[in-house]
mmCIF file of the C-alpha atoms, coordinates in Angstrom:
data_MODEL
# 
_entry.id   MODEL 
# 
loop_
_atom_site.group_PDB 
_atom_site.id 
_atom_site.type_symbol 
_atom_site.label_atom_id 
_atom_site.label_alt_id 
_atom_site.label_comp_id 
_atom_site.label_asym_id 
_atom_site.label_entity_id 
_atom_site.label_seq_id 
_atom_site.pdbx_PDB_ins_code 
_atom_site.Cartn_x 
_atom_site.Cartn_y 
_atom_site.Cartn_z 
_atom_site.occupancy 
_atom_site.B_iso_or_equiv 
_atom_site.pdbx_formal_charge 
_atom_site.auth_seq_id 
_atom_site.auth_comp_id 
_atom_site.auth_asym_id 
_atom_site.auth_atom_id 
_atom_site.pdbx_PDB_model_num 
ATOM 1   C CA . UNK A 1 1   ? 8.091   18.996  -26.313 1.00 0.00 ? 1   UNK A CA 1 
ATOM 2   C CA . UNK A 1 2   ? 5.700   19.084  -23.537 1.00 0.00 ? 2   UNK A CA 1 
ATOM 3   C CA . UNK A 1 3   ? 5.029   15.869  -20.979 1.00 0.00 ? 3   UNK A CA 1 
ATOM 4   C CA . UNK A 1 4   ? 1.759   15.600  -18.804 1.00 0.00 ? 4   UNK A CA 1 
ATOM 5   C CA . UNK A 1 5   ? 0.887   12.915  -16.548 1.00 0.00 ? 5   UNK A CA 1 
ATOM 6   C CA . UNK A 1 6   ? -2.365  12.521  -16.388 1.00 0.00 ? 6   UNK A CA 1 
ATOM 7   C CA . UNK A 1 7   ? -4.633  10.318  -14.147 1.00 0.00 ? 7   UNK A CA 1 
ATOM 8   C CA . UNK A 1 8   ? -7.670  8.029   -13.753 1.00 0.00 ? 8   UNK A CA 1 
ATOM 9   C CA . UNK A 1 9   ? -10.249 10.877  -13.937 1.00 0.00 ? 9   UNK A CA 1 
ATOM 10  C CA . UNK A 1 10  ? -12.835 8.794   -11.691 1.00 0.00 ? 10  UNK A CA 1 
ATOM 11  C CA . UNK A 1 11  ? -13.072 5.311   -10.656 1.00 0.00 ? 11  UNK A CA 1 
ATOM 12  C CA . UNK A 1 12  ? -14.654 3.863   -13.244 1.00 0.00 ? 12  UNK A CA 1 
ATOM 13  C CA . UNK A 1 13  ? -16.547 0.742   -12.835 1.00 0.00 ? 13  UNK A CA 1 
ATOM 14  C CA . UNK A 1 14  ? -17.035 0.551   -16.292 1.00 0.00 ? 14  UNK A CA 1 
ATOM 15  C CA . UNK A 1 15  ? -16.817 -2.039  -18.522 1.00 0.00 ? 15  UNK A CA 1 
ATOM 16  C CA . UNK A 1 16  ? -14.199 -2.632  -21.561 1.00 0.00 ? 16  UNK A CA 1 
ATOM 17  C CA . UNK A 1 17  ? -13.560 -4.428  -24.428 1.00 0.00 ? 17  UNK A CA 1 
ATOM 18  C CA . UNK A 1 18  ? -10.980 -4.435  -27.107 1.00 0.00 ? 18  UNK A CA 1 
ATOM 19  C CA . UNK A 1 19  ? -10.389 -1.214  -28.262 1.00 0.00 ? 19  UNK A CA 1 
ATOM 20  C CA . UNK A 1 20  ? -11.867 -1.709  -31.792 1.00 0.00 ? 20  UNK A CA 1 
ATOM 21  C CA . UNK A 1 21  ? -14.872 -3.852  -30.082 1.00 0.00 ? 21  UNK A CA 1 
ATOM 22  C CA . UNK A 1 22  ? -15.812 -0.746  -28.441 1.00 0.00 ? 22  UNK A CA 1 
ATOM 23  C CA . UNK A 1 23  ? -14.156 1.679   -30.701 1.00 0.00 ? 23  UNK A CA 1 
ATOM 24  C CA . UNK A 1 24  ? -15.058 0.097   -34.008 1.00 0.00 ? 24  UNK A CA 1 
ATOM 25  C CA . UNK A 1 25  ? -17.955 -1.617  -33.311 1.00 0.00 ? 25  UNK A CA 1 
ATOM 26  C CA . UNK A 1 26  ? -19.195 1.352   -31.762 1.00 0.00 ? 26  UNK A CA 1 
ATOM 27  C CA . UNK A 1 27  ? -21.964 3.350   -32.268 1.00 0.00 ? 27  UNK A CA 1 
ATOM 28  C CA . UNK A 1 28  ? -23.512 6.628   -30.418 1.00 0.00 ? 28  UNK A CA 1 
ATOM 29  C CA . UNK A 1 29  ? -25.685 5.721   -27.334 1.00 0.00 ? 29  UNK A CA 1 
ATOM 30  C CA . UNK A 1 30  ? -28.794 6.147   -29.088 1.00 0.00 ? 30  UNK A CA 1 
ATOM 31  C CA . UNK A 1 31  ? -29.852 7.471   -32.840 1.00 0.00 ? 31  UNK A CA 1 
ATOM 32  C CA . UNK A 1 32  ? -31.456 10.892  -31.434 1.00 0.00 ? 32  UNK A CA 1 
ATOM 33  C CA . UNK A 1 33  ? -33.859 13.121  -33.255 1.00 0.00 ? 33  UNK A CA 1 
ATOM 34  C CA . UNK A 1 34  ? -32.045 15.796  -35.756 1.00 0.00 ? 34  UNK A CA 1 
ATOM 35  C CA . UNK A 1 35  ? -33.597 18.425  -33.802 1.00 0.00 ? 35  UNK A CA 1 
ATOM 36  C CA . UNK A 1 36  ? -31.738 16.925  -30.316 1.00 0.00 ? 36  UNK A CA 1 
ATOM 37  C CA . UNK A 1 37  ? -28.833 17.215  -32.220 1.00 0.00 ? 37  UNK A CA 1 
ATOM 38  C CA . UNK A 1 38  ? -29.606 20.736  -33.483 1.00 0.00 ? 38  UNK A CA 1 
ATOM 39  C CA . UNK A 1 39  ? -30.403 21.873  -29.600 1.00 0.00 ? 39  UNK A CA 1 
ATOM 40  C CA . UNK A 1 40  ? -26.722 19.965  -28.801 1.00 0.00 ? 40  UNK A CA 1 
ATOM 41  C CA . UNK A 1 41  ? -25.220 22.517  -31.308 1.00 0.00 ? 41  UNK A CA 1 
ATOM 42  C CA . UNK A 1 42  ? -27.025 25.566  -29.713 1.00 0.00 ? 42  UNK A CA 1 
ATOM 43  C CA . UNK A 1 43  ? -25.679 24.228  -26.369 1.00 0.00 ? 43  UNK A CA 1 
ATOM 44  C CA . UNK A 1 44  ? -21.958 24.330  -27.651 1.00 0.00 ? 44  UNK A CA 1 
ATOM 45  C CA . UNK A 1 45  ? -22.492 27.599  -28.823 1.00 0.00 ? 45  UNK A CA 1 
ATOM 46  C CA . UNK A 1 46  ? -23.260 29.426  -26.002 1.00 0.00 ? 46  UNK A CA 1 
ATOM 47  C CA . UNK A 1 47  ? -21.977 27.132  -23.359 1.00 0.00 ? 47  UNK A CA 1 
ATOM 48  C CA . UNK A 1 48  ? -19.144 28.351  -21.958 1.00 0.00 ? 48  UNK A CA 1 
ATOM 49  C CA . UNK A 1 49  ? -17.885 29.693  -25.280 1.00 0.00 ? 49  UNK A CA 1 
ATOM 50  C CA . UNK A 1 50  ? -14.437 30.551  -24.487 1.00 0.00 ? 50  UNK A CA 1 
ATOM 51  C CA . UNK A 1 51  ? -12.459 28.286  -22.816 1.00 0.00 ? 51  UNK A CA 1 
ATOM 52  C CA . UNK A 1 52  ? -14.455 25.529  -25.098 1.00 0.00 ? 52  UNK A CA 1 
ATOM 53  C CA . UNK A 1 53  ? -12.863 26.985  -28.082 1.00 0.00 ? 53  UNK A CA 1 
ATOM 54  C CA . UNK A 1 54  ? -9.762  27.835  -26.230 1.00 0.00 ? 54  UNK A CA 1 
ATOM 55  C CA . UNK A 1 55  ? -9.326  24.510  -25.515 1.00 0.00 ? 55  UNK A CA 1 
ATOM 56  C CA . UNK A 1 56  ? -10.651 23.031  -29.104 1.00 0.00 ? 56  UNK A CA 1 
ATOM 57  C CA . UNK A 1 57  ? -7.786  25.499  -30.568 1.00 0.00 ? 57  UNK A CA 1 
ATOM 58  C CA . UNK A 1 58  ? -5.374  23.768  -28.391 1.00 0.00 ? 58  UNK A CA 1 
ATOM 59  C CA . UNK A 1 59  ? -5.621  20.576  -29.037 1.00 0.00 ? 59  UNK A CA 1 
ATOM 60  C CA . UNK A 1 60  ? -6.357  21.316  -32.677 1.00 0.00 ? 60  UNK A CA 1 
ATOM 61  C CA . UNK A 1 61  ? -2.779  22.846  -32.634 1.00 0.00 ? 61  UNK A CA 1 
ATOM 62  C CA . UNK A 1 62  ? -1.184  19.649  -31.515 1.00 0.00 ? 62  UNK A CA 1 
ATOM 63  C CA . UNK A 1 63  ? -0.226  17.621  -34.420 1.00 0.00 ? 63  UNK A CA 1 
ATOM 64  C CA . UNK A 1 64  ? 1.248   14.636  -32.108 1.00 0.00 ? 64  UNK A CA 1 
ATOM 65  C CA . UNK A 1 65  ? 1.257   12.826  -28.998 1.00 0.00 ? 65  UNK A CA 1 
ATOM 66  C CA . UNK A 1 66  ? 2.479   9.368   -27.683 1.00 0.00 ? 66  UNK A CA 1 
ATOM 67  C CA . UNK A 1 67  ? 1.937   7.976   -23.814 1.00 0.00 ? 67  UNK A CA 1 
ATOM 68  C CA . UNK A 1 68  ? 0.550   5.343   -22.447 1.00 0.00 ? 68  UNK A CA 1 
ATOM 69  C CA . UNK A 1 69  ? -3.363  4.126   -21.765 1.00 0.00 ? 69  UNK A CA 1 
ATOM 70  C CA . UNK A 1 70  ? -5.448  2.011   -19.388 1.00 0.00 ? 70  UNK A CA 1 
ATOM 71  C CA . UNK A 1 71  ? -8.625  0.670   -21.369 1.00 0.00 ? 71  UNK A CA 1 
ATOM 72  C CA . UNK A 1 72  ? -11.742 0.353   -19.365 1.00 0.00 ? 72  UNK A CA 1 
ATOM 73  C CA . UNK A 1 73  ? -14.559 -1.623  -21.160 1.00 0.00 ? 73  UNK A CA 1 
ATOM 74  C CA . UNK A 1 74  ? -18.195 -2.260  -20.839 1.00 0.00 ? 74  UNK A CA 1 
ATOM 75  C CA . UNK A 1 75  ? -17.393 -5.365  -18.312 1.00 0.00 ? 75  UNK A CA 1 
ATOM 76  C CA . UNK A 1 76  ? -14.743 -3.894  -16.000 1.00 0.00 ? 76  UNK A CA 1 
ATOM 77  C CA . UNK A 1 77  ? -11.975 -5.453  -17.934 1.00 0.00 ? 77  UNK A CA 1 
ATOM 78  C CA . UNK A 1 78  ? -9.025  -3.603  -18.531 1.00 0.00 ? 78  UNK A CA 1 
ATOM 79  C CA . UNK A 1 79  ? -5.746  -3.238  -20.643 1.00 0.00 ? 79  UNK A CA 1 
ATOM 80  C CA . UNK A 1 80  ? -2.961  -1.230  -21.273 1.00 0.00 ? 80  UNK A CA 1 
ATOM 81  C CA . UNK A 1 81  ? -0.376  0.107   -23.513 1.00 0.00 ? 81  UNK A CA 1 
ATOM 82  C CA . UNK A 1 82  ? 1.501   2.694   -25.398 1.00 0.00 ? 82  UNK A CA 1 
ATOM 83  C CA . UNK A 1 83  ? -0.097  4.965   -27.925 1.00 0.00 ? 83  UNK A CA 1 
ATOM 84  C CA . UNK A 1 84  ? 0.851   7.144   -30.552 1.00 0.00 ? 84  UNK A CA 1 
ATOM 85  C CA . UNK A 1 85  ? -1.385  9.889   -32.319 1.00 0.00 ? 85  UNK A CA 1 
ATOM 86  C CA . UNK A 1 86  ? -0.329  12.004  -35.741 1.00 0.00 ? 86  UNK A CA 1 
ATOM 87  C CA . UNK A 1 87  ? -3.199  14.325  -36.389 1.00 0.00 ? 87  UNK A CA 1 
ATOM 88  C CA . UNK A 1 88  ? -4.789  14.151  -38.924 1.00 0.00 ? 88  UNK A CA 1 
ATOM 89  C CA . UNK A 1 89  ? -5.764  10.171  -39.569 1.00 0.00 ? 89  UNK A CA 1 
ATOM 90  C CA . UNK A 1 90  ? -2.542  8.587   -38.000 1.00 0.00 ? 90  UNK A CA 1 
ATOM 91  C CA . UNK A 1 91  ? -3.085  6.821   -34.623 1.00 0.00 ? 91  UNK A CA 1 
ATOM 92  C CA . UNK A 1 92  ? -0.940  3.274   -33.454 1.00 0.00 ? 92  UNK A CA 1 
ATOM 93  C CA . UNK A 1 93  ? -2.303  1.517   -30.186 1.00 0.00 ? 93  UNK A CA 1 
ATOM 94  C CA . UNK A 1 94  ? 0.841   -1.306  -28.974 1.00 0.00 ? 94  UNK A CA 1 
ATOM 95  C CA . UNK A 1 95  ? -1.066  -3.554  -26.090 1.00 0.00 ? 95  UNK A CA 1 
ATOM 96  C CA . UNK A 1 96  ? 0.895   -4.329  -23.626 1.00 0.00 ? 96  UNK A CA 1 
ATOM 97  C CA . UNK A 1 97  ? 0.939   -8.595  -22.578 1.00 0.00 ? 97  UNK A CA 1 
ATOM 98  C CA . UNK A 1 98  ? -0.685  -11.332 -22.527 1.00 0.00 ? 98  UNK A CA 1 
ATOM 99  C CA . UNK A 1 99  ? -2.631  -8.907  -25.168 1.00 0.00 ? 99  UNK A CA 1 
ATOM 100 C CA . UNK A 1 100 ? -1.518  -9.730  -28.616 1.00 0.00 ? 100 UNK A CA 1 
ATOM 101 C CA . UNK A 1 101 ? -3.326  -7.185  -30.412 1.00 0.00 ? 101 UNK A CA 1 
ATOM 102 C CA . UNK A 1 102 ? -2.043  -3.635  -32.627 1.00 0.00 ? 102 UNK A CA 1 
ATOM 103 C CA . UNK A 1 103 ? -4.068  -1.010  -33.919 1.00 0.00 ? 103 UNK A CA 1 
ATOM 104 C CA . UNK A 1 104 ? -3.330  1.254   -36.621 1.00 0.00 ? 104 UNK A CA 1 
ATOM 105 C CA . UNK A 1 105 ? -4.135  4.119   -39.039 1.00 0.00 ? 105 UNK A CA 1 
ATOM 106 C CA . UNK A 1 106 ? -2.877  5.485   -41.597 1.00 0.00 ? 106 UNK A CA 1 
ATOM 107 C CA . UNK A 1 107 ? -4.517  7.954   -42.519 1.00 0.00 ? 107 UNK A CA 1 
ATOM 108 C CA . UNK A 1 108 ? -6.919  6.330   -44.481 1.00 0.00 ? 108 UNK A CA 1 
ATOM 109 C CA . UNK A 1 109 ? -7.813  2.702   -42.830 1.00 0.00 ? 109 UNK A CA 1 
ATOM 110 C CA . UNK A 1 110 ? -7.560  0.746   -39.616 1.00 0.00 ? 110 UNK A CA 1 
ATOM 111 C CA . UNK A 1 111 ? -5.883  -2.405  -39.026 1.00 0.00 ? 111 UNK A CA 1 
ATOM 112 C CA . UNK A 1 112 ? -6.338  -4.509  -36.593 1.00 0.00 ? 112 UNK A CA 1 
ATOM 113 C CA . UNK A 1 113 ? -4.446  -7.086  -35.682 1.00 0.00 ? 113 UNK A CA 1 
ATOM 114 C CA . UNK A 1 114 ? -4.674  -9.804  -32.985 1.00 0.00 ? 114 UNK A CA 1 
ATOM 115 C CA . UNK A 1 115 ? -1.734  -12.314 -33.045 1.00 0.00 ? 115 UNK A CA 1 
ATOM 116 C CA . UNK A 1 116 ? -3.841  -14.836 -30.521 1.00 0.00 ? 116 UNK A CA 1 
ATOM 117 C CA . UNK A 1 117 ? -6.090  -15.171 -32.971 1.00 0.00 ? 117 UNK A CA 1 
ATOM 118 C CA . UNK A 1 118 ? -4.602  -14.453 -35.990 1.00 0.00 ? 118 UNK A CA 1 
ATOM 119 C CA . UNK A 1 119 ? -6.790  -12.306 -37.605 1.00 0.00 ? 119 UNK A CA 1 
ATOM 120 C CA . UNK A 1 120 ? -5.707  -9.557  -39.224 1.00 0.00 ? 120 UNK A CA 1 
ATOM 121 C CA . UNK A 1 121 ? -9.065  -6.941  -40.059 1.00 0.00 ? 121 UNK A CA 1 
ATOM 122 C CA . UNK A 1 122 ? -9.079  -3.603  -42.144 1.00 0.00 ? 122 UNK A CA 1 
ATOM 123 C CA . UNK A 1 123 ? -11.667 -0.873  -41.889 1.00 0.00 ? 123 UNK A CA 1 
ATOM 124 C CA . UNK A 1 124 ? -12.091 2.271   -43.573 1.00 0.00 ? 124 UNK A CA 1 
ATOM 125 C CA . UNK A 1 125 ? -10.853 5.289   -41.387 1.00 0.00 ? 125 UNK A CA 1 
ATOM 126 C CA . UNK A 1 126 ? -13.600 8.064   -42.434 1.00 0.00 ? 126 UNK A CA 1 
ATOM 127 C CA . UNK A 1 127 ? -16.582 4.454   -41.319 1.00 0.00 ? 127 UNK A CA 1 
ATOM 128 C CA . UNK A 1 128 ? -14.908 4.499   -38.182 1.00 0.00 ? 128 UNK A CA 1 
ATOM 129 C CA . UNK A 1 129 ? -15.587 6.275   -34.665 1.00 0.00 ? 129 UNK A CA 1 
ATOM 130 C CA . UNK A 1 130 ? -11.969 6.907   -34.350 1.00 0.00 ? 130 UNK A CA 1 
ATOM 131 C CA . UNK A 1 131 ? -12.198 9.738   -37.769 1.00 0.00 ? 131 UNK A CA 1 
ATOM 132 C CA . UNK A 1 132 ? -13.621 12.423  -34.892 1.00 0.00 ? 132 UNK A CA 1 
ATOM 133 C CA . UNK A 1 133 ? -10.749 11.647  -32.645 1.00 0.00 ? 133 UNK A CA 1 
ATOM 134 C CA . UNK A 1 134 ? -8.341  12.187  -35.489 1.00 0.00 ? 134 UNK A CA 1 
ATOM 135 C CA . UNK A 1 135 ? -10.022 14.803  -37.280 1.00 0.00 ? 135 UNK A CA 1 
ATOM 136 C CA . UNK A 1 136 ? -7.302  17.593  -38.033 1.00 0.00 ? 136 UNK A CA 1 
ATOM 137 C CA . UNK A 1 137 ? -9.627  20.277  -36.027 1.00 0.00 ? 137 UNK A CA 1 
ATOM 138 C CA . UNK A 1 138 ? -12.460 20.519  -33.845 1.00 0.00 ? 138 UNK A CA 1 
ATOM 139 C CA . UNK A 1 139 ? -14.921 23.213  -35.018 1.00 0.00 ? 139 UNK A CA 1 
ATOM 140 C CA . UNK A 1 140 ? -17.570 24.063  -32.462 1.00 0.00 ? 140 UNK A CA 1 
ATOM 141 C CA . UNK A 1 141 ? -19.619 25.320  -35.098 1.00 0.00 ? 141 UNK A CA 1 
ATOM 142 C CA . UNK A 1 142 ? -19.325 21.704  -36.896 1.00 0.00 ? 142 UNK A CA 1 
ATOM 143 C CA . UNK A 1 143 ? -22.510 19.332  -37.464 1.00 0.00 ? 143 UNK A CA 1 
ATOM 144 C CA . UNK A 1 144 ? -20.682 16.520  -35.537 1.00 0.00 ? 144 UNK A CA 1 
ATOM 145 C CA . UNK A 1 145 ? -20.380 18.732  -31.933 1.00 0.00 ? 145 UNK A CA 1 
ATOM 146 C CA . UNK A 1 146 ? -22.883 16.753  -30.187 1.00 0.00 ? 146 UNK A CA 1 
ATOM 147 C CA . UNK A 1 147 ? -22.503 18.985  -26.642 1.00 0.00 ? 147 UNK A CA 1 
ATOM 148 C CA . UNK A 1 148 ? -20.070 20.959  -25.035 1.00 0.00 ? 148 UNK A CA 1 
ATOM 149 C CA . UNK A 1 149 ? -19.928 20.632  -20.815 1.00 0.00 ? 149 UNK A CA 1 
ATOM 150 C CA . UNK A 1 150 ? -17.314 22.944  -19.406 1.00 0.00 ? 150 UNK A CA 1 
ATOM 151 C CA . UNK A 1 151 ? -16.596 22.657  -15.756 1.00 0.00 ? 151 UNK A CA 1 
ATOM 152 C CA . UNK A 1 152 ? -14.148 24.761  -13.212 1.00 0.00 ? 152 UNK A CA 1 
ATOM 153 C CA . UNK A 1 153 ? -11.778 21.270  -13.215 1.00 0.00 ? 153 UNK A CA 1 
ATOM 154 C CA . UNK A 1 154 ? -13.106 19.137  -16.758 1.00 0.00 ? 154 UNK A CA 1 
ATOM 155 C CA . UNK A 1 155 ? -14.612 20.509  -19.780 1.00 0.00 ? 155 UNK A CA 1 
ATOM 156 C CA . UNK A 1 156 ? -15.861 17.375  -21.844 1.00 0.00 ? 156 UNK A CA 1 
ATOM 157 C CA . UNK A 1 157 ? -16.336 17.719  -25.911 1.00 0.00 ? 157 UNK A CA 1 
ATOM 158 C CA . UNK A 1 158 ? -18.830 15.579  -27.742 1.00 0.00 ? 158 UNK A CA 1 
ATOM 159 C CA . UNK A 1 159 ? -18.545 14.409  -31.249 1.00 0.00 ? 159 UNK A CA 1 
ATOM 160 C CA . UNK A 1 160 ? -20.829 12.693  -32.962 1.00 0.00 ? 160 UNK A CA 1 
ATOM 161 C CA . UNK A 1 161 ? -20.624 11.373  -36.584 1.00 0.00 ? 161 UNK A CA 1 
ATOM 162 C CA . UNK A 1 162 ? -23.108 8.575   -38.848 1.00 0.00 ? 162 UNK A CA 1 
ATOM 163 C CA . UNK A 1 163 ? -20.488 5.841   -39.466 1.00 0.00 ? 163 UNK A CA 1 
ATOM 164 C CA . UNK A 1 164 ? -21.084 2.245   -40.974 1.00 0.00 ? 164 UNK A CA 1 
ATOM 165 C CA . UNK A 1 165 ? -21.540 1.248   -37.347 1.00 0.00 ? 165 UNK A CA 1 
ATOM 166 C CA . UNK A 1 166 ? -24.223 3.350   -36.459 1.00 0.00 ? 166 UNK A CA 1 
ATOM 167 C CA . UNK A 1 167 ? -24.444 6.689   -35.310 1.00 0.00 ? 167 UNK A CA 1 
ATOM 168 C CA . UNK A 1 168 ? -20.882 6.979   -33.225 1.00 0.00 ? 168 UNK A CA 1 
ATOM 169 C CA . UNK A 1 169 ? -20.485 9.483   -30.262 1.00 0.00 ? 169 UNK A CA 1 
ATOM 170 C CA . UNK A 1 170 ? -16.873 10.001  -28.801 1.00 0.00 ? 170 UNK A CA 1 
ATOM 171 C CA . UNK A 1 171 ? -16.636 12.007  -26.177 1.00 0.00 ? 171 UNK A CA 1 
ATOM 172 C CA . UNK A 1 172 ? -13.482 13.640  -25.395 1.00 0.00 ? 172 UNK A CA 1 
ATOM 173 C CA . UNK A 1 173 ? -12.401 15.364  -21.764 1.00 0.00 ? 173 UNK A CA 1 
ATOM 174 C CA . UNK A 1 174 ? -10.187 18.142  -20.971 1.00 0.00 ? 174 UNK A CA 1 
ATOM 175 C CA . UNK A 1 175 ? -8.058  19.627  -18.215 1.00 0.00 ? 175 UNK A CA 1 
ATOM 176 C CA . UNK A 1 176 ? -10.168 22.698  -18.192 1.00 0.00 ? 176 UNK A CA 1 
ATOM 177 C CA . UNK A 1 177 ? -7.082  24.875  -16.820 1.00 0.00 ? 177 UNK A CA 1 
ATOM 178 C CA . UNK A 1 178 ? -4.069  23.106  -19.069 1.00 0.00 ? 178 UNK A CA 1 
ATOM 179 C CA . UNK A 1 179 ? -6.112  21.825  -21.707 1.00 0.00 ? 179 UNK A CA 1 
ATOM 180 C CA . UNK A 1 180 ? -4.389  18.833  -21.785 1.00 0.00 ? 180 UNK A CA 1 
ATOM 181 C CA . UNK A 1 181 ? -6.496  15.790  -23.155 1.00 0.00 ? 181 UNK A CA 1 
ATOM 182 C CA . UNK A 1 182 ? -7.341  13.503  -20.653 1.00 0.00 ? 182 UNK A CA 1 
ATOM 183 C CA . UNK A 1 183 ? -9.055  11.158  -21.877 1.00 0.00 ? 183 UNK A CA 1 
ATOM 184 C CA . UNK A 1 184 ? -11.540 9.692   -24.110 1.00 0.00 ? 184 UNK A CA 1 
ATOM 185 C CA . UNK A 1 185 ? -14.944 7.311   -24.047 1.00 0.00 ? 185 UNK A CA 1 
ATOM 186 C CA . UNK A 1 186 ? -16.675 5.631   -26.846 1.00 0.00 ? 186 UNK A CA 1 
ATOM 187 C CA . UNK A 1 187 ? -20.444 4.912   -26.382 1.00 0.00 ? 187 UNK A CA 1 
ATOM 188 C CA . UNK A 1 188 ? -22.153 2.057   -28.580 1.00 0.00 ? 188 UNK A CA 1 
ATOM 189 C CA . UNK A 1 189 ? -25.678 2.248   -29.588 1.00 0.00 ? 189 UNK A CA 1 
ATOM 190 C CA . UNK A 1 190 ? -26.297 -0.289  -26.735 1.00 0.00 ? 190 UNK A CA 1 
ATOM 191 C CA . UNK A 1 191 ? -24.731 2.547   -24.313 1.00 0.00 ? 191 UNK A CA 1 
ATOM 192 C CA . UNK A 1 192 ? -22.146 0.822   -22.741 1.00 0.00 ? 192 UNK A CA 1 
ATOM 193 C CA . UNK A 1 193 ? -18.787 2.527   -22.882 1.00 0.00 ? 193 UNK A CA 1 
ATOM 194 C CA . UNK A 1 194 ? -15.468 2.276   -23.204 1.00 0.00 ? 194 UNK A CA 1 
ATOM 195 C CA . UNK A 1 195 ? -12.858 4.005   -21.608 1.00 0.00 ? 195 UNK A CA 1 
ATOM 196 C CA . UNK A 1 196 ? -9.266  4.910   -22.266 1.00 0.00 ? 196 UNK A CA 1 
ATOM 197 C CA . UNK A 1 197 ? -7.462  7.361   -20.053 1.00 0.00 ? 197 UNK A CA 1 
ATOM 198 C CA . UNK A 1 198 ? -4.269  8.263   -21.217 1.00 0.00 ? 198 UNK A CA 1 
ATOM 199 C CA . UNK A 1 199 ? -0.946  8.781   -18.954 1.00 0.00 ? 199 UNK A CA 1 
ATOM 200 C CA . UNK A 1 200 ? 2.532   10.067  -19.062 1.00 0.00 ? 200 UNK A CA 1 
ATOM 201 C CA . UNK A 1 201 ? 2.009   12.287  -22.227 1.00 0.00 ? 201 UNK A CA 1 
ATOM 202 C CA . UNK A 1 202 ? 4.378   13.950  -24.648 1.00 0.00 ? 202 UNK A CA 1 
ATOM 203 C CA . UNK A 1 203 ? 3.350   16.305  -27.499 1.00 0.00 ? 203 UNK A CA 1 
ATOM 204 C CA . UNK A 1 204 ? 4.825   17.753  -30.860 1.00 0.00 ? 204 UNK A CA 1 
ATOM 205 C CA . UNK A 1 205 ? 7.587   14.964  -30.978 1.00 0.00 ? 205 UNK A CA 1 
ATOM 206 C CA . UNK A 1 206 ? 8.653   13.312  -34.477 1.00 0.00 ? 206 UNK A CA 1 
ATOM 207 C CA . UNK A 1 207 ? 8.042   9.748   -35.600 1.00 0.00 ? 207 UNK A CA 1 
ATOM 208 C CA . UNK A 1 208 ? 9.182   7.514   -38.079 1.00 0.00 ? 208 UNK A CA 1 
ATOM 209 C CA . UNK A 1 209 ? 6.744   6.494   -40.896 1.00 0.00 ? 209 UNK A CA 1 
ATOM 210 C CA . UNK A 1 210 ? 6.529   2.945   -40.295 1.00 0.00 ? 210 UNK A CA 1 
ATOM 211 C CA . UNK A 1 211 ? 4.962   3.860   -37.027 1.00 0.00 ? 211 UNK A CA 1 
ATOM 212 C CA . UNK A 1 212 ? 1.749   4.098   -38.419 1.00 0.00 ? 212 UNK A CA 1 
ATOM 213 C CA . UNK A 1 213 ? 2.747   2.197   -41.577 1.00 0.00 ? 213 UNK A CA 1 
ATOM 214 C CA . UNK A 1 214 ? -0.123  -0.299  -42.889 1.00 0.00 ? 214 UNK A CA 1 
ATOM 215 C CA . UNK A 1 215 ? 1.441   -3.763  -44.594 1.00 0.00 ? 215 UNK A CA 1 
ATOM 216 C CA . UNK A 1 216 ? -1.853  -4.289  -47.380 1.00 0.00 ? 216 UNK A CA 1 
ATOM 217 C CA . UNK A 1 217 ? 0.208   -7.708  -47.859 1.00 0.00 ? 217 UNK A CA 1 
ATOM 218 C CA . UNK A 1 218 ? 0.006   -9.156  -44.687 1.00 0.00 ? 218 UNK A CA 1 
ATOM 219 C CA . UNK A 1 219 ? 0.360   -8.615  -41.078 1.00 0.00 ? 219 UNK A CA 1 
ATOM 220 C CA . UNK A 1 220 ? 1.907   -5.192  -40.244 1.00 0.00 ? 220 UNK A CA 1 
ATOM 221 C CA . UNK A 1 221 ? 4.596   -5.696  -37.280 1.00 0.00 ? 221 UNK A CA 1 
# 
């Protein structure tokens, strides 16, 4: 079991919303050409090859993860909370108060549920933004590697996939000398962002089933 605490990467003045007003409702900044998205391919290619894949194999190779997360949306607002990830399709967001609100997957939909307002909204994991977050590898070679920027300190991943809403770009950054995720932004196709840095990180741990269990009946606690 490994731990990392991890830290606000910058000092992001950005803006934030819910998660799944930024992360669902998101899109990718922009619908760009196909052959912008072909050059972003060639980029990840031959940019910094190695430790790109080195640290793609890594994280592919972690199955789970749970910590906690600040939220930074496209208005400066911010939340936090505990997270839990089981690759592939299996995420749980728990917001910490006065939020009311729980996201989950299961591996093949996302609930979302807000207790304030009492609404209780499912979407289709593979329509959703959060699919490239979850995906059981990253494959530099894939269609949805959007571009690949490794630096001495950060090496930042982009993914890219045509969802129901819209053409969604997550963009994922690294430690570039641990690997260790940092942290992750959505982008909608307005271009504001949202931001969640994750803290205080364990890996490869075990988890009960109705952790990411869905109730199709009713409000999942």
């Amino acid at each position: 079991m490994k731990k990392t605490d991890a830290q606000p990467l910058t000092s992001l003045n950005l803006t934030r919303r819910h998660f799944l007003g930024a992360v669902l409702a998101a899109g990718a900044a922009s619908a760009a050409p196909a052959s912008a998205f072909a050059q972003a391919q060639a980029a990840a290619a031959t940019l910094n090859p190695g430790i790109a894949q080195a640290i793609a194999d890594h994280f592919s190779s972690i199955k789970t993860m749970k910590g906690g997360f600040l939220q930074i949306g496209p208005r400066g607002d911010q939340m936090s909370g505990a997270f839990f990830i089981q690759r592939p399709g299996k995420l749980r967001f728990n917001y910490d108060p006065p939020s009311r609100m729980r996201v989950i997957c299961d591996g093949n939909n996302v609930q979302v549920i807000n207790d304030q307002t009492r609404t209780n909204n499912m979407y289709q994991l593979s329509k959703t933004p959060l699919s490239l977050l979850l995906a059981n590898k990253i494959d530099l070679s894939a269609d949805m590697v959007r571009n690949v920027d490794a630096q001495p300190d950060l090496t930042k991943i982009t993914l890219g996939n045509r969802t129901v809403f819209g053409d969604s770009t997550i963009a994922m950054i690294f430690d570039s000398k641990t690997y260790d995720l940092r942290q992750w932004t959505v982008i909608d196709p307005q271009g504001k962002t949202t931001d969640v840095i994750i803290n205080n990180v364990k890996t490869n741990i075990s988890f009960d089933d109705s952790v990411f269990r869905i109730d199709y009946t009713g409000t999942s606690r």
